[in-house]
Every structure is written in structure tokens, then in C-alpha cells.
LOMI-906247 format. One record per residue (C-alpha): residue in three letters; x, y, z. Coordinates in nm, 2 decimals, always signed. Layout:
N
<'ALA' <X Y Z>>,
...
//
This chain:
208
<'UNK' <+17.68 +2.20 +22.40>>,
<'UNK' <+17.93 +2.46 +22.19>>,
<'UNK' <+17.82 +2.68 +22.02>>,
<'UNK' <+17.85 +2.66 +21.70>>,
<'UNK' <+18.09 +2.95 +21.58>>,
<'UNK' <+18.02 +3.12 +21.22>>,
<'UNK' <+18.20 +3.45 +21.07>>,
<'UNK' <+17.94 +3.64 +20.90>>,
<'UNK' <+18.25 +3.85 +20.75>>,
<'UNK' <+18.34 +3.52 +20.56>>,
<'UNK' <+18.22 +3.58 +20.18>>,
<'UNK' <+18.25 +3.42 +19.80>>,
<'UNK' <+18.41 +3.63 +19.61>>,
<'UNK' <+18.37 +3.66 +19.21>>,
<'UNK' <+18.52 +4.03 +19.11>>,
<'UNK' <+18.57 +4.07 +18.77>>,
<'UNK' <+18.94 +4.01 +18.74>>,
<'UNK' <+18.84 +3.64 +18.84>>,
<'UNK' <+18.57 +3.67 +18.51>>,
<'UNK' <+18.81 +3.82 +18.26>>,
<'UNK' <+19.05 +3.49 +18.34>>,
<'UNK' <+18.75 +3.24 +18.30>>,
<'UNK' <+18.65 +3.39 +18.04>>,
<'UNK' <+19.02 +3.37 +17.87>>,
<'UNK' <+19.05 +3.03 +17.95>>,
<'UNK' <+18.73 +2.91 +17.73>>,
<'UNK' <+18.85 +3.13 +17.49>>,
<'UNK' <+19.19 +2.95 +17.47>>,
<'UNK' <+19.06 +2.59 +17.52>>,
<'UNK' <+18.80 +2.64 +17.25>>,
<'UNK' <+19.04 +2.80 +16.98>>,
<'UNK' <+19.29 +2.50 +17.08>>,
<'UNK' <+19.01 +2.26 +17.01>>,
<'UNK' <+18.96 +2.39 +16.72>>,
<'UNK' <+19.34 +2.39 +16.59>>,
<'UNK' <+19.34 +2.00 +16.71>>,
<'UNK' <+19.02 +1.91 +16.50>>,
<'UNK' <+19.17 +2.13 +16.18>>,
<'UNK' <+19.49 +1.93 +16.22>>,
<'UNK' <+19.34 +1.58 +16.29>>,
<'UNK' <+19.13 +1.64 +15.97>>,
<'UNK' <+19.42 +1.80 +15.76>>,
<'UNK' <+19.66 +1.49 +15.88>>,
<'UNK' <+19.34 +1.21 +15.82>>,
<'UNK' <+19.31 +1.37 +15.44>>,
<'UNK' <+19.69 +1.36 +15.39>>,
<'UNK' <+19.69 +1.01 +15.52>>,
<'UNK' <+19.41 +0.87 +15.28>>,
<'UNK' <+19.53 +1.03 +14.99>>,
<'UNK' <+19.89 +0.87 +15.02>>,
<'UNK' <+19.75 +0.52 +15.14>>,
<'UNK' <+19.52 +0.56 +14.79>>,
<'UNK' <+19.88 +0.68 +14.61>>,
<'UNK' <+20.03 +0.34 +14.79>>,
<'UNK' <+19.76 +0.12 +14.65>>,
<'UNK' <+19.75 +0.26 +14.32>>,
<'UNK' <+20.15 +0.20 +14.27>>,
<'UNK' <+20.05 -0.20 +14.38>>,
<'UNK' <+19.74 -0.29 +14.19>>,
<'UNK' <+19.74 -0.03 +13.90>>,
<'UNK' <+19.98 -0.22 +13.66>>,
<'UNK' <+20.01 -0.40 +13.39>>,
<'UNK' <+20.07 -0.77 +13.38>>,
<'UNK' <+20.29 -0.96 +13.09>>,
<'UNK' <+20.11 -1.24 +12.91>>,
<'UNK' <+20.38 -1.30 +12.64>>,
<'UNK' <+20.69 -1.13 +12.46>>,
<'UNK' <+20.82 -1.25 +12.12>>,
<'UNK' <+21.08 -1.17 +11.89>>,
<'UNK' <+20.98 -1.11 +11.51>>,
<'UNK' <+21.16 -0.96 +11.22>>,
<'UNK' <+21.47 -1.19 +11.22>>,
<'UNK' <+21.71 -1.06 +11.01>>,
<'UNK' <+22.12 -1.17 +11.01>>,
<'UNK' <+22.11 -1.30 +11.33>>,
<'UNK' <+21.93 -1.06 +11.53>>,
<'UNK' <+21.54 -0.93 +11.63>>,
<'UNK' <+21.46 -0.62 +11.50>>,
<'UNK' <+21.06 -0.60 +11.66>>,
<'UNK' <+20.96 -0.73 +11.98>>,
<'UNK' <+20.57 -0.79 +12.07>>,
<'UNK' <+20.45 -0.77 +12.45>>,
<'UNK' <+20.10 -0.91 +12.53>>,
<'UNK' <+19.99 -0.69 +12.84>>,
<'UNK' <+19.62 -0.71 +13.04>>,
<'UNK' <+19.54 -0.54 +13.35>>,
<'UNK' <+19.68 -0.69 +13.68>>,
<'UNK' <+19.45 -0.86 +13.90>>,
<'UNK' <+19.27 -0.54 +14.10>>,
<'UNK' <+19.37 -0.27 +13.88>>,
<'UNK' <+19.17 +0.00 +13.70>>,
<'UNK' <+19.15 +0.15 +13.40>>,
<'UNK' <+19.54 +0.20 +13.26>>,
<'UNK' <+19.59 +0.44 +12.99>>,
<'UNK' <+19.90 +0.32 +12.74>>,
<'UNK' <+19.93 +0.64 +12.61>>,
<'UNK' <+20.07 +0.76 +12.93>>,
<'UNK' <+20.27 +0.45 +13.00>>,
<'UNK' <+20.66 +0.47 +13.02>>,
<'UNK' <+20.91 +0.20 +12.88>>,
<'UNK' <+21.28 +0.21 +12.99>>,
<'UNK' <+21.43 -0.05 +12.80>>,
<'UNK' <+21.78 -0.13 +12.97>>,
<'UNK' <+22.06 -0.32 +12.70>>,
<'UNK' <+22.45 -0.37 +12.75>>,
<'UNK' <+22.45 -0.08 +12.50>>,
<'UNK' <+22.29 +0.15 +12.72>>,
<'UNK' <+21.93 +0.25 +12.84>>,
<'UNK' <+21.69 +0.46 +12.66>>,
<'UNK' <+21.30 +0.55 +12.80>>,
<'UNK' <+21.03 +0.50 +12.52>>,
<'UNK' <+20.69 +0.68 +12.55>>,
<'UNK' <+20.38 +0.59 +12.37>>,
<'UNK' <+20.33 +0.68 +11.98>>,
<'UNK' <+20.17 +0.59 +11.69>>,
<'UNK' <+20.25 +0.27 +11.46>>,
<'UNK' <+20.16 +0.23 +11.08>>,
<'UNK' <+19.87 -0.02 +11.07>>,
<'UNK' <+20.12 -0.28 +10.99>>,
<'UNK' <+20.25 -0.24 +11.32>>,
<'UNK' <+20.59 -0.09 +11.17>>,
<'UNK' <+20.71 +0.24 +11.39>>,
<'UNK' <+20.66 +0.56 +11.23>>,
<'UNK' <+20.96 +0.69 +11.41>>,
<'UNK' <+21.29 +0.62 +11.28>>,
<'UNK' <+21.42 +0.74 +11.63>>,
<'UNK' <+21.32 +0.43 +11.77>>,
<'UNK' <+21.19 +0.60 +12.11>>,
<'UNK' <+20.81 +0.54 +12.10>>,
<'UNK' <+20.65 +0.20 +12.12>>,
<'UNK' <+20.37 +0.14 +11.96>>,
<'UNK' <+20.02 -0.01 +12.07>>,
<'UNK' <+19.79 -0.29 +11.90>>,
<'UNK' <+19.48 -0.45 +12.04>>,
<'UNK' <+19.46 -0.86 +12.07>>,
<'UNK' <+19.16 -0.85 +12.26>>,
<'UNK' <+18.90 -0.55 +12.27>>,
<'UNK' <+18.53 -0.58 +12.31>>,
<'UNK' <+18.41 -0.18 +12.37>>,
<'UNK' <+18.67 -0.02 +12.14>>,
<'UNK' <+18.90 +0.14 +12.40>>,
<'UNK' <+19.18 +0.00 +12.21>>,
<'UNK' <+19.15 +0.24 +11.91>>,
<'UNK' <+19.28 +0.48 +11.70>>,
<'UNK' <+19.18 +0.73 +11.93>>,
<'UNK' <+19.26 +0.60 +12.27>>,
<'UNK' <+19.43 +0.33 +12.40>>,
<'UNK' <+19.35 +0.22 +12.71>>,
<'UNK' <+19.28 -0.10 +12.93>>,
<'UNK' <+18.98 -0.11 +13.08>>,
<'UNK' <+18.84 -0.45 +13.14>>,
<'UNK' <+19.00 -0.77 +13.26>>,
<'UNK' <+18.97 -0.96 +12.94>>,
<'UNK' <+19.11 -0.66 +12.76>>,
<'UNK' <+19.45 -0.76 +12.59>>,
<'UNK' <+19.74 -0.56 +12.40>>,
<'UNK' <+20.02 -0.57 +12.24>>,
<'UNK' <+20.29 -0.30 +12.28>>,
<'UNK' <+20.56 -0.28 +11.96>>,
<'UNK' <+20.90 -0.20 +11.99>>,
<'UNK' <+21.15 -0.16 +11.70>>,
<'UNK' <+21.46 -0.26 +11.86>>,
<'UNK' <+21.70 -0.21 +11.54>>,
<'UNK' <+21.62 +0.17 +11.65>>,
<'UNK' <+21.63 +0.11 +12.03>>,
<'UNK' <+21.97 -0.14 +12.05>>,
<'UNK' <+22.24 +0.12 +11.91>>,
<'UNK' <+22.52 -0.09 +11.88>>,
<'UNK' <+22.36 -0.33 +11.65>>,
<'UNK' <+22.04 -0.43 +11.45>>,
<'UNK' <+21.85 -0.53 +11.69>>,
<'UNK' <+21.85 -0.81 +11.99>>,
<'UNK' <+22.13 -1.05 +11.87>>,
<'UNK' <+22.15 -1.39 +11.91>>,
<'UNK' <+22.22 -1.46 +12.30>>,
<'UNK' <+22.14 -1.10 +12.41>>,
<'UNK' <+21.93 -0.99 +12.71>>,
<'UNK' <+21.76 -0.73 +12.81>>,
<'UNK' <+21.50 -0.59 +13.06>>,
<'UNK' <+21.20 -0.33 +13.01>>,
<'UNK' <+21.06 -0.14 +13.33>>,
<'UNK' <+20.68 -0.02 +13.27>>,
<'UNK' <+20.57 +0.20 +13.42>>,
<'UNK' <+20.20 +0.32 +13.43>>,
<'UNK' <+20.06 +0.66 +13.51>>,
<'UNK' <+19.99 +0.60 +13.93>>,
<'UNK' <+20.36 +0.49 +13.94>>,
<'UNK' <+20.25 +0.07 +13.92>>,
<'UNK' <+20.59 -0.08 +13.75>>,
<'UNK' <+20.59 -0.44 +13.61>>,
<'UNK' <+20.97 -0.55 +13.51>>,
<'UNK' <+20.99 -0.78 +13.19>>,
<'UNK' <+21.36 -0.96 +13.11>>,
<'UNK' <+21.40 -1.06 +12.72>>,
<'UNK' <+21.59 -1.32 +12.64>>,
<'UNK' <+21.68 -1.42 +12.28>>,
<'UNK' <+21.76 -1.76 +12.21>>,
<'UNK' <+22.17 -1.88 +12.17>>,
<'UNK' <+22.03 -1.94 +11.80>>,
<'UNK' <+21.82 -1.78 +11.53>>,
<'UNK' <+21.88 -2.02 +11.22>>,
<'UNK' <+21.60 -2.03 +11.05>>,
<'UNK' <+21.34 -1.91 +11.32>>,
<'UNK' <+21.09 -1.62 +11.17>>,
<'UNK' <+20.95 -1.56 +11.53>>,
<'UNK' <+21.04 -1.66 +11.93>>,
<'UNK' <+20.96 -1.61 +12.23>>,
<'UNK' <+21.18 -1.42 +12.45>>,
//
């Protein structure tokens, strides 16, 4: 049998040097942790609020239901109507806040929202606003003092006098096109192409 040899001199050692570095080593990992849970949650907040921005641009628009030319006069329309609703999925879209670039061979020119005589007529002369009417309104969000969309069934109409918009002429003349951008508060954009008929003869309104 051997003997089983053992060194009693043979000892675990923990000084404080080997302490101090332990101890430095939580202290690291923890305040890394905690710079990788600030970051995930800064990055995951970032992240939601542009995939909300995203979805806002898509469903918050509006959707055309029917343009028509009125106010023929010498061959040319001088108002055009726009029927708008809400787009399938959208929320609540304020038309006083809504943008209009309305883009002619004579050039392009960006109409905000402003208010109309009750006749519908535009009260500016500059023929930069667009004016709003309501087709369809059950709650009254249509009014005087706000205009805004906020149920399905919800319809309006948005004015423009084009004999102050179309500076080269009267208004749309016979055979002219044209193409209006909207664009809603959250960025949604719905594009809209006018056409006006090779003929006005004795037409008081069309559809364009």
C-alpha cells in the first residue's frame, strides 16, 4: 500500500487584491447590463413610434369619391368640387390641416385650408386656399368651427377656384389636365388627376 502523500503547506488563497478584482468585475457587468436594457428600451420606443409614423402615412388618408367641374364659363372651369371620406382604417383627419398641391402645365401652386362664403364662392381672391363643405355629417364635425372627418359615413367636399389657381387662363380649359396631391396631417397622400372633357358646349357641370 502507498502512502498517500498530502502537502499540508498547500493552501486557498483569497487576499484582497483577488476581492477588489471580483468585486470590479460585478460592478462592470452590472453597469453594462444596465446600459444594454437602457438601449434595448430606448431602440424598442424609437422603433414603435416610427412603425406607428409608417402606418399613419398608409391608412390615415383621405379617399376620392367624386370631382366635378362647375362654373363653366367661355370654355373653361372656373370651380372644381372633390367628394372626400376617410380611407378604409383611417382615423379622425382634420381638413384644416390638410395640404393641396395642385400641379397645371402652368405651373404648381400648394393650397391650404380656408374659409368659403356660404355659397361655396372663395373668399380669397389669391386663389391659394380651398375651401370645405359637408355632404354628409351626422355629429356636426363638419362645421363652421371645425372641419374634420371622423366617421366612415362622413363625407365632404373640398372647393377650389381654379380661375385663381390656373394662372395662365380662367380656369381648367377645355381638354386640360391636371393632378392634386393631398396630403393629410400624419403625412397619408391620396393623388387625384382632373380631366376636363375635349368639350364644354353647353355643359353647366362635369365630372373630371
Amino acid at each position: 500500500m502507498f502512502n498517500e502523500l498530502r502537502n499540508d503547506d498547500d493552501r486557498g488563497q483569497v487576499g484582497i487584491g483577488t476581492l477588489i478584482v471580483f468585486i470590479a468585475m460585478v460592478l462592470v457587468a452590472a453597469i453594462a447590463a444596465g446600459v444594454l436594457i437602457n438601449t434595448a428600451g430606448f431602440l424598442q420606443s424609437g422603433a414603435e413610434e416610427t412603425g406607428q409614423q409608417s402606418s399613419d402615412q398608409v391608412t390615415n388618408r383621405l379617399q376620392v369619391v367624386s370631382a366635378v367641374g362647375e362654373d363653366i364659363n367661355s370654355g373653361s372651369v372656373q370651380t372644381v368640387r372633390i367628394t372626400v371620406k376617410k380611407a378604409p382604417g383611417a382615423g379622425n383627419i382634420d381638413l384644416g390641416t390638410t395640404t393641396l398641391q395642385f400641379v397645371h402645365s402652368s405651373g404648381s401652386t400648394d393650397l391650404t385650408y380656408g374659409s368659403y362664403n356660404t355659397d361655396g364662392t372663395a373668399l380669397s381672391p389669391g386663389g391659394e386656399n380651398f375651401g370645405v363643405t359637408d355632404v354628409q355629417d351626422e355629429d356636426g364635425s363638419l362645421s363652421s368651427t371645425g372641419v374634420v372627418l371622423n366617421d366612415p359615413a362622413d363625407r365632404a367636399q373640398l372647393i377650389l377656384d381654379t380661375s385663381n389657381i390656373v394662372s395662365t387662363t380662367s380656369g381648367l380649359e377645355e381638354g386640360d389636365t391636371a393632378t392634386i396631391q393631398i396630403n393629410t396631417q400624419s403625412g397619408g397622400t391620396t393623388e387625384l388627376r382632373l380631366v376636363v372633357p375635349e368639350t364644354l358646349s353647353g355643359a353647366s357641370a362635369v365630372n373630371l
